[in-house]
C-alpha positions as CSV (number, residue, x, y, z in Angstrom):
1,X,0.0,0.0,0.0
2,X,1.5,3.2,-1.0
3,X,1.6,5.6,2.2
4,X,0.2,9.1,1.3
5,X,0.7,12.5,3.0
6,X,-2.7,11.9,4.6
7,X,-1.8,8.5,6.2
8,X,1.4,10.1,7.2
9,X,0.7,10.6,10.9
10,X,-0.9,7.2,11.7
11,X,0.9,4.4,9.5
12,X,4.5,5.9,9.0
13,X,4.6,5.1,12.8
14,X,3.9,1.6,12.7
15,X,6.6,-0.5,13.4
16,X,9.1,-2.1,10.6
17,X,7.3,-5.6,10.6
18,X,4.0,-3.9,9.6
19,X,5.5,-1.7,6.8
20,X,7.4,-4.8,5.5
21,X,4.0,-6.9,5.8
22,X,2.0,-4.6,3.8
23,X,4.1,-4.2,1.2
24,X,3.9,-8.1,0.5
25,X,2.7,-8.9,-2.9
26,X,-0.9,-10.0,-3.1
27,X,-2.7,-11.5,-6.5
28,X,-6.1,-9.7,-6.6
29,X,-9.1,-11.9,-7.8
30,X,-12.8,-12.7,-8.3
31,X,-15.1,-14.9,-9.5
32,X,-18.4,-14.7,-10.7
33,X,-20.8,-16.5,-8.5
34,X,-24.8,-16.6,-9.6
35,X,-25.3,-14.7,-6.5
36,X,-23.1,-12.1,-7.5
37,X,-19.2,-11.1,-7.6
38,X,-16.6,-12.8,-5.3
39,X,-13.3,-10.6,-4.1
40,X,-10.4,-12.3,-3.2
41,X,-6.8,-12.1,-2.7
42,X,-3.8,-14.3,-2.7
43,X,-0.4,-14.5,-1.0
44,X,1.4,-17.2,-3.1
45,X,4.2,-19.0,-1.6
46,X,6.7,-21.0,-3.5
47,X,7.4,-23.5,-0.8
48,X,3.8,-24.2,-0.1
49,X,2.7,-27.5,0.2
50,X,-0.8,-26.4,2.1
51,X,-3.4,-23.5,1.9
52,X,-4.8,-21.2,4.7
53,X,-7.8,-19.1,4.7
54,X,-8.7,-16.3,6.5
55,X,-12.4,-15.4,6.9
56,X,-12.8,-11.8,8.4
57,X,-15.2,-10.8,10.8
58,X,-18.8,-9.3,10.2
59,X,-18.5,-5.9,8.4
60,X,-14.6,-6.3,8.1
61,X,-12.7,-7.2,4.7
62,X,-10.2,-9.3,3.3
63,X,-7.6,-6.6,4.0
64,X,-7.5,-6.9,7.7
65,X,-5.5,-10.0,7.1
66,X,-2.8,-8.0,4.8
67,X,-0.2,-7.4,8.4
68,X,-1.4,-11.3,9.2
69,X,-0.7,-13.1,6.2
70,X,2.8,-12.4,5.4
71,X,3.5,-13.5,9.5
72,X,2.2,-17.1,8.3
73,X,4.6,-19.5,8.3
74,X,5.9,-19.7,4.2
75,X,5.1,-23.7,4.0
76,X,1.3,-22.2,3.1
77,X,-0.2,-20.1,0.8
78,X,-2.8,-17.6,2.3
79,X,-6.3,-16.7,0.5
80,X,-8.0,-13.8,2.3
81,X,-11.8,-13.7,0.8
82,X,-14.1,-11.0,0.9
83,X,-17.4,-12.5,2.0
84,X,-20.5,-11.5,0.5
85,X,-21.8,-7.9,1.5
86,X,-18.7,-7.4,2.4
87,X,-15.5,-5.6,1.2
88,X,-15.1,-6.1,-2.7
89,X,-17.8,-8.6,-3.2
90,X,-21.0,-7.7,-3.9
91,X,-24.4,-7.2,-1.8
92,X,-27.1,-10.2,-1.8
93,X,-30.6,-9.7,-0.6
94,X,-29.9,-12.4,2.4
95,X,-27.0,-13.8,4.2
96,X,-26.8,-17.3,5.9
97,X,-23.9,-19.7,6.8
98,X,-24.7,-21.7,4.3
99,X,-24.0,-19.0,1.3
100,X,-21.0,-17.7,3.0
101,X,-19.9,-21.3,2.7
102,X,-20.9,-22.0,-0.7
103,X,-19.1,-18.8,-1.7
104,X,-15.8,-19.9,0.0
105,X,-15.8,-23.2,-1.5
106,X,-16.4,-22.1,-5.4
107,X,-13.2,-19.6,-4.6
108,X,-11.5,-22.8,-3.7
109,X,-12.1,-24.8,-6.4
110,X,-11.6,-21.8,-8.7
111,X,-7.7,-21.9,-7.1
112,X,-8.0,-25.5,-7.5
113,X,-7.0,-26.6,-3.9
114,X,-10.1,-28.8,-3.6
115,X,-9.3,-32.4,-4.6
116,X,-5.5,-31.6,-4.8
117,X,-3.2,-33.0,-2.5
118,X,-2.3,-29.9,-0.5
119,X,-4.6,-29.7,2.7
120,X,-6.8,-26.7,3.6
121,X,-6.9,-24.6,7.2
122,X,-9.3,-22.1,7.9
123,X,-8.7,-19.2,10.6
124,X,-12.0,-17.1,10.8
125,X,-12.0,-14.2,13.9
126,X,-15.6,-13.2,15.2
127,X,-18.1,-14.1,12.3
128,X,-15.5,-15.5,10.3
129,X,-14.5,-18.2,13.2
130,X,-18.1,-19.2,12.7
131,X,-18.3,-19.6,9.2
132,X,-14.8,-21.8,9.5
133,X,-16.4,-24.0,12.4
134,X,-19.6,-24.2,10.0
135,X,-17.5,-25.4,7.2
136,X,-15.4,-27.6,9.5
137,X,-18.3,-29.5,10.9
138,X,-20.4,-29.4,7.3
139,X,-17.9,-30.3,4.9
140,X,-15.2,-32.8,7.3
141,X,-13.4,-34.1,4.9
142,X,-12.4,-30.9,3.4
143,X,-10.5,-29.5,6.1
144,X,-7.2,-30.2,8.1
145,X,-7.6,-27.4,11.1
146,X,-9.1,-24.7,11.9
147,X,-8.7,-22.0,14.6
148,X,-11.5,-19.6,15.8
149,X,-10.5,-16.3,17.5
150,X,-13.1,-15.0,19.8
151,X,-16.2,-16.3,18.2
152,X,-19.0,-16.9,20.7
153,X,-19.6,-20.5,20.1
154,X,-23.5,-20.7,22.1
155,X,-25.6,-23.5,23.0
156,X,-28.1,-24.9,20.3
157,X,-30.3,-24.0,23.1
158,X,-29.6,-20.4,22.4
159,X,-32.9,-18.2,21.7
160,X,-31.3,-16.1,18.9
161,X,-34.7,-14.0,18.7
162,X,-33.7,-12.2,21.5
163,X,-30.0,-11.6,20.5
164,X,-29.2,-8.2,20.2
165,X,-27.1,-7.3,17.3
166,X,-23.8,-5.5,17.9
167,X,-24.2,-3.8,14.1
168,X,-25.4,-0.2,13.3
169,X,-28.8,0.2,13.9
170,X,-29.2,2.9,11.1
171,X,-29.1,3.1,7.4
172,X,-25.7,4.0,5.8
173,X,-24.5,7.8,6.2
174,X,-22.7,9.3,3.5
175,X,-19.8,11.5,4.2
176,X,-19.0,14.7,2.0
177,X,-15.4,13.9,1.8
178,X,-13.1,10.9,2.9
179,X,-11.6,12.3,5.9
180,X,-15.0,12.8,7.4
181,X,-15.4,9.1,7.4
182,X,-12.6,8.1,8.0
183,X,-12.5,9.8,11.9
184,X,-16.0,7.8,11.9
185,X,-14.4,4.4,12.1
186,X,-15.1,2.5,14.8
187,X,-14.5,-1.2,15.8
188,X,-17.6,-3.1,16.7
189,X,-18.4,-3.8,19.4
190,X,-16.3,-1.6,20.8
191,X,-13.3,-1.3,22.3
192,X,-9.6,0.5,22.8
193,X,-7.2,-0.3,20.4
194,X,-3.9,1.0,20.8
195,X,-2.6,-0.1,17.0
196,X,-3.8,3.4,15.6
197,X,-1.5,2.3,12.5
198,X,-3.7,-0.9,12.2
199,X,-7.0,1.1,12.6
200,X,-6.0,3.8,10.1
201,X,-4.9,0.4,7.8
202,X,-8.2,-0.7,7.7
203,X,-10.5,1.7,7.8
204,X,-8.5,3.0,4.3
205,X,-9.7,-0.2,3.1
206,X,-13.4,-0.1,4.3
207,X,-14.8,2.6,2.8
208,X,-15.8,4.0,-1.4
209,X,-16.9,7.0,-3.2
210,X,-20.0,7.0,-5.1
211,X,-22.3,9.6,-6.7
212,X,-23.8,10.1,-3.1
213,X,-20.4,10.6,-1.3
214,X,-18.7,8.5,0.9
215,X,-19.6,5.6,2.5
216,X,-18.6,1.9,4.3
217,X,-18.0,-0.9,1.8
218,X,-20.5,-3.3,4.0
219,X,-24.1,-3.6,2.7
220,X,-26.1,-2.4,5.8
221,X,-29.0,-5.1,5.6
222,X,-26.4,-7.9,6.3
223,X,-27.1,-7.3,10.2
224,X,-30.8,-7.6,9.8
225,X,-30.6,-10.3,7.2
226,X,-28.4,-12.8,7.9
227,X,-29.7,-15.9,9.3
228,X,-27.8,-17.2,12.4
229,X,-27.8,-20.7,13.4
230,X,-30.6,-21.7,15.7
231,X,-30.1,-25.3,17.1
232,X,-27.1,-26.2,15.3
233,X,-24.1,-27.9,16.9
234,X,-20.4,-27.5,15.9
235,X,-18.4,-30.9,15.4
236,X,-15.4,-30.8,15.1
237,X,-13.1,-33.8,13.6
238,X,-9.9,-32.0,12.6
239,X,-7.7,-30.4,14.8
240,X,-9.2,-27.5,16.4
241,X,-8.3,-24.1,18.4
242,X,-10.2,-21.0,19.7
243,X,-8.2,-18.0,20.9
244,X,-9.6,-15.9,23.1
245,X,-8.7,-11.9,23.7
246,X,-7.9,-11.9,27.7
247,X,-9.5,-8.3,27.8
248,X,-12.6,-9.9,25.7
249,X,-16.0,-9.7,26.9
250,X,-16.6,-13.5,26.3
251,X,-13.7,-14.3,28.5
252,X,-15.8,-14.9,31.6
253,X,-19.2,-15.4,30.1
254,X,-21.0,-18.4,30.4
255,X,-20.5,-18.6,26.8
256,X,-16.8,-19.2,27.4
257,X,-18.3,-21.1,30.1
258,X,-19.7,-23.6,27.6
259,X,-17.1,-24.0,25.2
260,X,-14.7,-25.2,27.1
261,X,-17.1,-27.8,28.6
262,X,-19.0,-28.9,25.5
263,X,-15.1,-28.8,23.4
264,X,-13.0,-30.1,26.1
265,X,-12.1,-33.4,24.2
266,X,-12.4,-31.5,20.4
267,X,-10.5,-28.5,20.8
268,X,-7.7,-26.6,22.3
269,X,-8.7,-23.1,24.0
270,X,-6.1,-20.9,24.1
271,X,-6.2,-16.7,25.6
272,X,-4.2,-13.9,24.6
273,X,-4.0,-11.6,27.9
274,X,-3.4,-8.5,26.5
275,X,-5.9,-8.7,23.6
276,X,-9.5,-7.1,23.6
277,X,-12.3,-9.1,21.2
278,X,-10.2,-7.7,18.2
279,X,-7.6,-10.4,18.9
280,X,-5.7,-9.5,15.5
281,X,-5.4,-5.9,15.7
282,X,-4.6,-6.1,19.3
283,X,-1.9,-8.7,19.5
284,X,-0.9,-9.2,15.6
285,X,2.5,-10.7,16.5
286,X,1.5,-13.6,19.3
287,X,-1.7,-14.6,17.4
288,X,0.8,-15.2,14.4
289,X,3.2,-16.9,16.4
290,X,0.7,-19.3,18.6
291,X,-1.1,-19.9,15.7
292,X,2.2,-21.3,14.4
293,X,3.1,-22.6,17.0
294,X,-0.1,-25.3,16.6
295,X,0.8,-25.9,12.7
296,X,3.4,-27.4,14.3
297,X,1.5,-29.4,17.2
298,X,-0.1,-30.3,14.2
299,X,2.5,-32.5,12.4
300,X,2.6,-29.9,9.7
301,X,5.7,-28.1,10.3
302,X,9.1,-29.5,11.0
């Protein structure tokens, strides 16, 4: 990403690592899916022998992964995916689990990864982490690992009628100019992040100028629309790892509460102490590194 005088104060502060990681090269993609257009991007490794995929979280985009990616140990490939409504690809009139899948597995047979002999990881933080432990338990036999960071696995028990969405509750706002918006950006649900070079990062990336002004990439009906999932258990037969932020509101929830009873024999629960809900923008460099750390628990690095 080129740094421009008006990023100057925030990014040219960040440390080396972050400037190095961002200036990785990515290969930009989409596909056209009868739903609409897919946006994706690729960090190609020529030692890879597997693939990982990061899933962002709801309203986020495939470029909060760009300081992540590069940190990934260089035996994998890394596909960050925009999911539908979301970043790059384009707006539906619903969102379920089951299309966020659908679209995520047509991007990996278009990168023809599916029926290959590398094997496939997925890393998902919030919504994302739900979507991998979807795919993990739907599709079984597709999958070698996954890790969830700070996704509140509930109960199938769990009355989702009277959930209360963390997403904005109004329309989209347009913005006369892009600074204006910019200085709007906010991490949901909120929280303290002291990474202002991270923030700046991403919000760069989460917003576009149309004839009305400007205005967040997300399509503002996904938090009324999308269909969560009422009385469905996750099953896990690969390896498996949620990370919690320490700082994180589901840390001492009886959510937390319940996954590390009802997972205690399927997956490994680890908790970053200084990270908030926003485990990635928080603590970039020790979510890199423990999530390395279990490739190779894993068998899949020497």
């Amino acid at each position: 990403m080129e740094i421009t005088d008006s990023l100057s104060n925030d990014i040219r502060d960040a440390p080396d690592w972050f400037h190095n990681a961002i200036s990785s090269p990515l290969r930009k993609e989409h596909l056209i899916h009868p739903l609409g257009k897919l946006a994706y991007q690729v960090l190609d490794r020529k030692n890879a022998q597997n693939t990982i995929m990061l899933i962002h979280g709801t309203g986020a985009h495939k470029k909060w992964w760009d300081p992540i990616a590069p940190l990934i140990n260089e035996k994998f490939s890394v596909i960050a995916p925009d999911l539908p409504g979301m970043g790059e690809s384009d707006h539906r009139k619903e969102y379920d689990f089951e299309a966020f899948s659908e679209a995520l597995i047509a991007i990996m047979h278009q990168e023809k990864i599916i029926n290959s002999n590398q094997k496939i990881y997925l890393i998902g933080h919030s919504l994302g982490g739900h979507v991998a432990g979807f795919m993990a338990s739907e599709f079984s036999d597709l999958f070698s690992g996954i890790v969830m960071i700070d996704s509140p696995i509930r109960p199938p028990t769990y009355d989702y009628d009277k959930h209360q969405s963390t997403g904005p509750l109004r329309r989209i706002k347009y913005y006369q100019d892009k600074e204006s918006i910019i200085e709007r950006f906010r991490l949901m649900p909120p929280q303290e992040c002291k990474n202002d070079w991270y923030l700046r990062f991403i919000a760069e990336h989460s917003i576009l100028e149309d004839d009305q002004g400007w205005r967040w990439r997300f399509d503002d009906k996904l938090f009324a629309t999308l269909r969560r999932l009422h009385n469905y258990e996750f099953k896990f037969q690969c390896p498996a790892l949620f990370i919690a932020g320490g700082k994180s509101l589901l840390l001492e929830s009886k959510i937390m509460q319940y996954i590390r009873i009802a997972f205690k024999d399927s997956m490994a629960v680890e908790v970053i102490e200084s990270a908030a809900h926003h485990v990635p923008l928080d603590t970039p460099l020790e979510l890199v590194s423990l999530i390395n750390n279990y490739l190779v628990e894993w068998g899949e690095l020497e």
